[in-house]
N, C-alpha and C positions, 0 to 999 in steps of 0.2 A: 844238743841232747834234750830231748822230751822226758821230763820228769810225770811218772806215773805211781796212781797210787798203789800200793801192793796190797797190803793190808792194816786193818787196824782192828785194836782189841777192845774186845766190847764187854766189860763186867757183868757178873749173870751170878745169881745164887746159886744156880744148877746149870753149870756152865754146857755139860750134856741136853739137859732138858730143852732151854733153850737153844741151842744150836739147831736141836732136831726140831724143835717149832719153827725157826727159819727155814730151813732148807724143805722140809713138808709143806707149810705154806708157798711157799714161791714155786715148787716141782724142783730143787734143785737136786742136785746127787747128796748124798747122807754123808755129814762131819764124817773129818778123819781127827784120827787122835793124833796129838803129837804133842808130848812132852804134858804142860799143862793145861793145854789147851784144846776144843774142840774146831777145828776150823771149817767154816760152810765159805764154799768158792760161789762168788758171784760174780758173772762177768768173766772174761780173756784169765787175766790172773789175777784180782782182787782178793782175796777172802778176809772172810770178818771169823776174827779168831775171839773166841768167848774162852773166859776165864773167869774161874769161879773169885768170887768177891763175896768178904765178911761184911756184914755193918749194913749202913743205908746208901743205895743205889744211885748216882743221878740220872735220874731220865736223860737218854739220846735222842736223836732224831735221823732216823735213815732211810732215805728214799733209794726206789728202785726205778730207772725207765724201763717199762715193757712195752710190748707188744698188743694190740688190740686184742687180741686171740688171748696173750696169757696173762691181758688183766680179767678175758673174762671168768678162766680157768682160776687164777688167784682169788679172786673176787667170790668166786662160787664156794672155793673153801673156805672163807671168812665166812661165810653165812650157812654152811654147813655144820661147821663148827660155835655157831650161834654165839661170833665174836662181835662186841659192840665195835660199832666202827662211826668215821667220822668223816663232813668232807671240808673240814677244816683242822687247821693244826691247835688253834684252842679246843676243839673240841667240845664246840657248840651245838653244832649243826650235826646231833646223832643221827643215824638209820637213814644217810645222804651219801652220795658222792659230788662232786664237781666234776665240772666241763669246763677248766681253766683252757683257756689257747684251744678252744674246740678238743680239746683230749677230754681225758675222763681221771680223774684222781680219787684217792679215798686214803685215810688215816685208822690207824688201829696200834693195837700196843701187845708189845710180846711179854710172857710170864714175869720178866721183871722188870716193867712196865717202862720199856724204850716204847716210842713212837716211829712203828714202820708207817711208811708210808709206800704206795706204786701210783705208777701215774706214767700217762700215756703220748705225754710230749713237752718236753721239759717247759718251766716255767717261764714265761715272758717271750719264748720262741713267735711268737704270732704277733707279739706287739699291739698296740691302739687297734688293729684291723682287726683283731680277730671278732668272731661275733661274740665269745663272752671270754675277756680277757683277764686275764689274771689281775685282782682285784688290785695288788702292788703297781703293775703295770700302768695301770688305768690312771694313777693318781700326774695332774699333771704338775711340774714346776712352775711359781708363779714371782 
C-alpha cells in the first residue's frame, strides 16, 4: 500500500478569506464548505482544509510544483495584487525569484502570514549538475 497525503488543516483567522486567497492565487476551483472548514483541493485528492483559529497563528510553509505556464500565470497575480514576495524562505531576497535546479521558485505569505511558496521543479531534482543548484544541494560532505 502507498500511503498518500489527503489533507491537512491549516489555521486561518478567516478561515473563508484565506481559503479563497489560496485557491484565487493558484487558479484553483473556489473552497467548499464542509462542516468547519473551508477546503481548497490541490492536486488528485489533497486539500488544505482551513479552519478558523483564535489567538496567535504559527507561520506554515507550503510549497506547490507547477507548471512553467502556471508559475507564470501564479506569479502574475502576486504581482497584480502587489504582494511582497521572496526568492528565499528567510525572506531576504525581496522583489526576486530563484532558479534553484534551473526552475524558477518564489516565496510569499497568505493573510495570515503562512509562507506559500511555487516552484517549478522540485528541490535538489538536478543535483551538483545543475547550472544553479539548490543552494542546500551545493553544500558538499567533508
Amino acid at each position: 500500500m502507498t500511503a498518500k497525503l489527503n489533507h491537512t488543516i491549516v489555521a486561518a483567522h478567516d478561515h473563508r478569506q484565506s481559503a479563497l486567497f489560496l485557491s484565487e492565487i493558484l487558479g484553483l476551483e473556489p473552497p467548499v464548505l464542509l462542516g468547519p472548514f473551508a477546503l481548497v483541493t490541490a492536486g488528485d485528492e489533497l486539500t488544505l482544509d482551513f479552519m478558523k483559529a483564535e489567538g496567535e497563528i504559527t507561520s506554515q510553509h507550503y510549497a506547490f510544483l507547477v507548471s512553467e505556464a502556471e508559475f507564470d500565470e501564479i506569479f502574475g497575480r502576486i504581482r497584480e495584487r502587489q504582494l511582497p514576495y521572496w526568492a528565499d524562505p528567510y525572506q531576504t531576497q525581496r522583489d526576486e525569484i530563484n532558479h534553484w535546479d534551473d526552475g524558477r521558485g518564489v516565496y510569499f505569505e497568505d493573510p495570515c502570514g503562512h509562507l506559500l511558496e511555487i516552484l517549478t521543479r522540485p528541490y535538489g531534482s538536478r543535483g551538483t549538475s545543475a547550472k544553479n543548484p539548490h543552494p542546500l544541494v551545493a553544500q558538499k560532505l567533508q
